[in-house]
C-alpha positions as CSV (number, residue, x, y, z in Angstrom):
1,X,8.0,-15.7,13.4
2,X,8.1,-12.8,11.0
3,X,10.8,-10.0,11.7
4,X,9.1,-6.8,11.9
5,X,11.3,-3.2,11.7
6,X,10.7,0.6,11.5
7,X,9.8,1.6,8.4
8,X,10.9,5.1,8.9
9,X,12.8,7.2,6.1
10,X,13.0,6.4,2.4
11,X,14.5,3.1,0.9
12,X,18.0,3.3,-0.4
13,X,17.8,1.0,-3.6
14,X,21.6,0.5,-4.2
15,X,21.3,-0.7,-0.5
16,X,18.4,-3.0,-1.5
17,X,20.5,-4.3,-4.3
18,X,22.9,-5.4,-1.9
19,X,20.2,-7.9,0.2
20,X,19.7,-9.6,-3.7
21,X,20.0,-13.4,-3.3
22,X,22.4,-14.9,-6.3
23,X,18.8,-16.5,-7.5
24,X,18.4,-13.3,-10.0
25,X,20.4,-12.4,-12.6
26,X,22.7,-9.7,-12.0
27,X,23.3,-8.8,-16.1
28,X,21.6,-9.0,-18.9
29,X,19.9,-7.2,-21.9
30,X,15.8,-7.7,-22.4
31,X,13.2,-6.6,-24.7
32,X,10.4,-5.1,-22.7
33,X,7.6,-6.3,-24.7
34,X,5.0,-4.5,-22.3
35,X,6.1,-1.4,-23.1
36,X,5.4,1.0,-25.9
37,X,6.3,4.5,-27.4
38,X,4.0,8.3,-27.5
39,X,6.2,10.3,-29.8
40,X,5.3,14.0,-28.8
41,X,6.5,16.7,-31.4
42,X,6.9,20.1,-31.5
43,X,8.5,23.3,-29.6
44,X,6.2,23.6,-26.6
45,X,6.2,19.6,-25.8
46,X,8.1,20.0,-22.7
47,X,6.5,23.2,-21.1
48,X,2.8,21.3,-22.0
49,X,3.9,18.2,-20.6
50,X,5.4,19.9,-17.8
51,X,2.3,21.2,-16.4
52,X,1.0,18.3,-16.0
53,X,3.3,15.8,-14.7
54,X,4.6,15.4,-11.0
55,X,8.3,16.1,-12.3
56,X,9.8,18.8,-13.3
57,X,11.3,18.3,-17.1
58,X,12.2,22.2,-18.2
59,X,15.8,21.3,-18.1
60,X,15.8,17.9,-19.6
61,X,19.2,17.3,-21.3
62,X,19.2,14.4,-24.8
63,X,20.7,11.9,-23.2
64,X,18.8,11.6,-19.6
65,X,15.2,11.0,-18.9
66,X,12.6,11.4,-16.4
67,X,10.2,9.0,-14.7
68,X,6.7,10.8,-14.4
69,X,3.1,10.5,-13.7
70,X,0.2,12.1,-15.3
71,X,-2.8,12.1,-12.0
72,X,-6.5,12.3,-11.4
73,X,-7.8,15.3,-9.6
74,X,-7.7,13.9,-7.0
75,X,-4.3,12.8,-7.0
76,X,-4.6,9.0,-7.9
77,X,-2.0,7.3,-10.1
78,X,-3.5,7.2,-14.0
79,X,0.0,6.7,-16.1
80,X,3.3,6.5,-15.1
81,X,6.4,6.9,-17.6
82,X,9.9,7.8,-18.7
83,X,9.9,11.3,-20.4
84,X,13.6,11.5,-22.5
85,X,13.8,14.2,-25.4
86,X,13.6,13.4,-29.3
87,X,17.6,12.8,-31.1
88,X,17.2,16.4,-32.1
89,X,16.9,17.8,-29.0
90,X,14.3,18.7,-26.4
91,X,13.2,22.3,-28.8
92,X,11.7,19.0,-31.1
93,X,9.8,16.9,-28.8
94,X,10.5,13.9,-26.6
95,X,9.3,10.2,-26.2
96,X,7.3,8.2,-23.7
97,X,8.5,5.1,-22.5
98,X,5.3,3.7,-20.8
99,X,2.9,0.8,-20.5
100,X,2.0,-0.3,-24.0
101,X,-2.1,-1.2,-23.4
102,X,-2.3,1.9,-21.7
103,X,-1.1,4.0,-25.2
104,X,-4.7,4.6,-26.4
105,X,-5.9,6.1,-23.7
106,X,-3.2,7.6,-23.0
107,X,-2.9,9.6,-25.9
108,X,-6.6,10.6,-25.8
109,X,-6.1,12.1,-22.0
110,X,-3.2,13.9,-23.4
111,X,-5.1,15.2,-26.3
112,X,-8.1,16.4,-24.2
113,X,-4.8,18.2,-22.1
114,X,-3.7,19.4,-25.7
115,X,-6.5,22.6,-26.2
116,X,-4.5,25.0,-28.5
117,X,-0.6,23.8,-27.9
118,X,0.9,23.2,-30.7
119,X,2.5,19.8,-30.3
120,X,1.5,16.4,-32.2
121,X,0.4,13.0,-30.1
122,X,1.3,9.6,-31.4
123,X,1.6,6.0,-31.3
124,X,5.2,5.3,-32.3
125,X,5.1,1.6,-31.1
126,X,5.2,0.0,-34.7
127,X,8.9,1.5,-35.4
128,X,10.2,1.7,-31.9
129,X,10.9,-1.2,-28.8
130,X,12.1,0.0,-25.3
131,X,14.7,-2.5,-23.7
132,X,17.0,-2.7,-21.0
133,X,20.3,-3.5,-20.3
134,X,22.0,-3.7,-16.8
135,X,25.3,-5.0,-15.4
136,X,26.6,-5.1,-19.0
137,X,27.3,-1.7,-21.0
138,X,25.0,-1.3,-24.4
139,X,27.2,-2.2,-27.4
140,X,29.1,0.5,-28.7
141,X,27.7,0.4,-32.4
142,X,24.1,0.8,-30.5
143,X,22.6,3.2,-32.9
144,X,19.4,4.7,-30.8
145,X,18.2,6.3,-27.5
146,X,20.1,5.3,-24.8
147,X,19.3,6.9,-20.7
148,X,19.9,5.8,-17.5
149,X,16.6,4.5,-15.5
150,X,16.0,7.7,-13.1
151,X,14.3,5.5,-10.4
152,X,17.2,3.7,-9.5
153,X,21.3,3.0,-10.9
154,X,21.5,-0.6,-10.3
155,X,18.6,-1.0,-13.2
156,X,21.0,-0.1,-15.4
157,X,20.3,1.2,-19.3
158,X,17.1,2.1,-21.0
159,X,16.9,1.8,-24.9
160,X,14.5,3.1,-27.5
161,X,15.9,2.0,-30.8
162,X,13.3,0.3,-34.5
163,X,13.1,-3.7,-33.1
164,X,16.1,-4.4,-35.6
165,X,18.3,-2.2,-33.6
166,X,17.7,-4.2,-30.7
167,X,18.6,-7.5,-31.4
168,X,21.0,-8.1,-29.5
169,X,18.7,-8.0,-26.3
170,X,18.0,-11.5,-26.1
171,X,18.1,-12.1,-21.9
172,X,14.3,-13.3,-21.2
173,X,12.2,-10.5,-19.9
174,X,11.7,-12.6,-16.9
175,X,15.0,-12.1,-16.0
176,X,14.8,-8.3,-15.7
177,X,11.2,-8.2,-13.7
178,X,13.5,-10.6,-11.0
179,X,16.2,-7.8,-11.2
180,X,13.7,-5.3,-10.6
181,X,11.9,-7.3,-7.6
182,X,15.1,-7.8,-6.1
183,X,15.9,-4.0,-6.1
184,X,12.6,-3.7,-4.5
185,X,11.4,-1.8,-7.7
186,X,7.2,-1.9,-8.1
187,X,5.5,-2.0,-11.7
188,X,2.3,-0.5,-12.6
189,X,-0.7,-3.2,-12.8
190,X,1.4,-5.6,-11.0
191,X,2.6,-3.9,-7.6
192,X,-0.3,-1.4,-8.1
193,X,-3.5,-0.3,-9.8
194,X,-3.8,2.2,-11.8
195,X,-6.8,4.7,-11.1
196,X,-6.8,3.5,-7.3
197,X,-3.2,4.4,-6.0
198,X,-1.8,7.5,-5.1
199,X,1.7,9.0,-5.4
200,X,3.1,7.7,-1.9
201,X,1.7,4.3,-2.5
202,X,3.3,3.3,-5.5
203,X,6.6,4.8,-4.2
204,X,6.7,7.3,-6.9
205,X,8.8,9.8,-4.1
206,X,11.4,7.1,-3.4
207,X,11.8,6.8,-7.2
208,X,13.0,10.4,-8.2
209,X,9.7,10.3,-9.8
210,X,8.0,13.7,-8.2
211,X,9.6,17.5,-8.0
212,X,8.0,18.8,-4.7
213,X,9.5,22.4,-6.1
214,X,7.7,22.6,-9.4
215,X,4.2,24.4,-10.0
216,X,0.9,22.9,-10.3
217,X,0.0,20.0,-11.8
218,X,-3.6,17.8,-12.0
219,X,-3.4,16.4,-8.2
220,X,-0.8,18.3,-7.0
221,X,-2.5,19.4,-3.8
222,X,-3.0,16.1,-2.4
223,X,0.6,15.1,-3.7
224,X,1.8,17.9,-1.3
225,X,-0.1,17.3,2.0
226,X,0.8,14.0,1.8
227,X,4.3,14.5,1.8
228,X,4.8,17.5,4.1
229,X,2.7,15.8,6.9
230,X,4.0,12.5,6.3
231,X,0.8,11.2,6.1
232,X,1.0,8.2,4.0
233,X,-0.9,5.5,5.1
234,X,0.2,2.4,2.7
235,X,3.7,1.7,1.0
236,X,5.3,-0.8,-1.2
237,X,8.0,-2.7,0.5
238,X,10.6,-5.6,-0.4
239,X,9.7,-8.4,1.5
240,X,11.0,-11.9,1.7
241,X,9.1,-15.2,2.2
242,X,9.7,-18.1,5.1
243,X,8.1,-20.4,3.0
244,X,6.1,-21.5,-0.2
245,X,6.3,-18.0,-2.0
246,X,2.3,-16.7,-2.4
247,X,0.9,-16.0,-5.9
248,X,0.8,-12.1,-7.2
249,X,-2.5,-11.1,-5.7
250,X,-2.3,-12.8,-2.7
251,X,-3.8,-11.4,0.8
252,X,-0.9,-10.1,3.4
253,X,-3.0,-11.1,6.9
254,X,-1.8,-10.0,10.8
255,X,-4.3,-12.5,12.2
256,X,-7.6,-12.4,10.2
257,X,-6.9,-8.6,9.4
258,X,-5.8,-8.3,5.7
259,X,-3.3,-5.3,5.6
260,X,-2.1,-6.1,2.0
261,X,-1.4,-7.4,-1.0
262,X,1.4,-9.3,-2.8
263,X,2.9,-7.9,-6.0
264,X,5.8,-8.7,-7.8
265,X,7.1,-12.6,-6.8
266,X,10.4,-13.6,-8.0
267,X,11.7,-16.9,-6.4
268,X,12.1,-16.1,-2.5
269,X,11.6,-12.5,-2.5
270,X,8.6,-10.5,-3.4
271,X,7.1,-6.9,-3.2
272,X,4.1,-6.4,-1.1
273,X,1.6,-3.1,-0.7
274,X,1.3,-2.9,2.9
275,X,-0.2,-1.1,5.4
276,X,2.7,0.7,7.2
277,X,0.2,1.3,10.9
278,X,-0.5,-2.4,10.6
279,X,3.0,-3.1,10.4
280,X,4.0,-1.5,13.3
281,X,0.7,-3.0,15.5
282,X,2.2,-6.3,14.4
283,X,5.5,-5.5,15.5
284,X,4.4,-4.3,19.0
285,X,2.1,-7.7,19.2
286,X,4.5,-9.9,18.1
287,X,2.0,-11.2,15.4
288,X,3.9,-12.5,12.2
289,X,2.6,-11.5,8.5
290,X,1.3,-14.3,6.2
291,X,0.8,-14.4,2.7
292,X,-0.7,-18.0,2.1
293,X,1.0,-20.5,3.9
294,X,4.5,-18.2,4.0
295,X,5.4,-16.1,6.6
296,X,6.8,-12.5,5.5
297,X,10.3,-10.6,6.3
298,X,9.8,-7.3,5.6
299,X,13.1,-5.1,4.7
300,X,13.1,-2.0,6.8
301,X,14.2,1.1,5.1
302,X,17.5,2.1,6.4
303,X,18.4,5.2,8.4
304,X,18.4,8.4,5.9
């Protein structure tokens, strides 16, 4: 049978790293072919992008970065992405390290955003890869944009460098999406849809990835009564399977009730979008979770 356990309080990633099997690499350097570049230019980009993000970025610093989401109305997930300013400095722009299919549209949503600000949108994905490095440092003769992933330590480097610069980042992407599973990381079209997910879903608050301070922002209102009244309804959690691990995709069930999906799989351990009411009737029921013929473990967050 399954073990079920409170789900209360936010998970601590650098204790998730911890429960990592010694299946998953725990260094290495990728190319992260999925991923793209918006170069954003000019003095105002940060206060334009900064109303209308869920993070705060006025007093982004060259060197750091933040992870952000740009939001429906009403408050569902539409882009997600690291915001780290331009070699020059912040008063020149920044980059966007986010999901490379998604660059076309977004760069149209950020140009209907645009009106009158003065600040150029682009596709800079021809001359610049993102990769990452973790458990190894980057090379000291690394000539580009180097930050630390804001969502969580143990994922190590982020690098925005031309391909060439990068060539030394030879580890199988593969490799890093297990690293990231077994942090209990989630990844946008994998872990959750974009359009159909709000903030709390897609863990966006356990990621450093929303300023509950900052002013408004498209969405922010439900952002806000979500969190104060602790009313989210689903989360994504690190699970682990007692048997055949399921496919992405696949149905989490308590009995014939389906309370979730499967994401990210990455040998034994997997990330699932689950129902956290469902969670707890299966606890008080003793009913185990099963995605395909597997039985699920789910790791409780631990005590704040």
């Amino acid at each position: 049978m399954a073990r079920l356990a409170s789900l209360s309080g936010p998970i601590k990633y650098e204790w998730a790293a911890t429960q990592a099997g010694t299946n998953f690499m725990d260094k290495g350097a990728s190319i992260l072919a999925d991923r793209g570049i918006v170069k954003i230019s000019g003095a105002e980009t940060l206060d334009f992008l900064h109303r209308l993000v869920t993070n705060s970025l006025l007093d982004l610093k060259p060197g750091e970065a933040r992870y952000a989401a740009l939001l429906s109305g009403q408050g569902k997930l539409l882009y997600d992405f690291f915001v780290t300013p331009l070699p020059e400095g912040p008063q020149a722009g920044c980059l966007l390290d986010c999901l490379r299919e998604q660059i076309p549209d977004l760069v149209k949503k950020l140009n209907l955003h645009k009106l009158r600000a003065p600040v150029t949108i682009e596709d800079a994905s021809e001359s610049l890869a993102v990769a990452a490095v973790w458990g190894i440092p980057v090379p000291a003769d690394f000539s580009g944009i180097a930050f630390a992933d804001p969502r969580a330590e143990a994922l190590g480097t982020r690098l925005i460098a031309p391909p060439e610069a990068l060539a030394f980042a030879t580890t199988p992407q593969i490799y890093y999406e297990e690293h990231r599973t077994a942090l209990g990381v989630p990844k946008g079209g994998i872990d959750f849809a974009y359009g159909d997910t709000f903030v709390h879903d897609a863990d966006l608050d356990w990621l450093n990835g929303v300023d509950f301070k900052k002013g408004c922002y498209p969405g922010q209102e439900v952002v806000a009564r979500v969190h104060f009244r602790k009313s989210a309804r689903k989360r994504i959690l690190k699970v682990r399977f007692d048997g055949p691990p399921p496919a992405p995709g696949a149905e989490v069930k308590m009995g014939d009730i389906n309370i979730g999906r499967i994401g990210s799989v990455a040998g034994a351990t997997g990330l699932a979008m689950l129902r956290l009411d469902r969670i707890e009737d299966a606890k008080a029921a003793g009913t185990p979770l099963i995605a395909g013929t597997a039985a699920l473990d789910v790791t409780p967050a631990p005590p704040q």
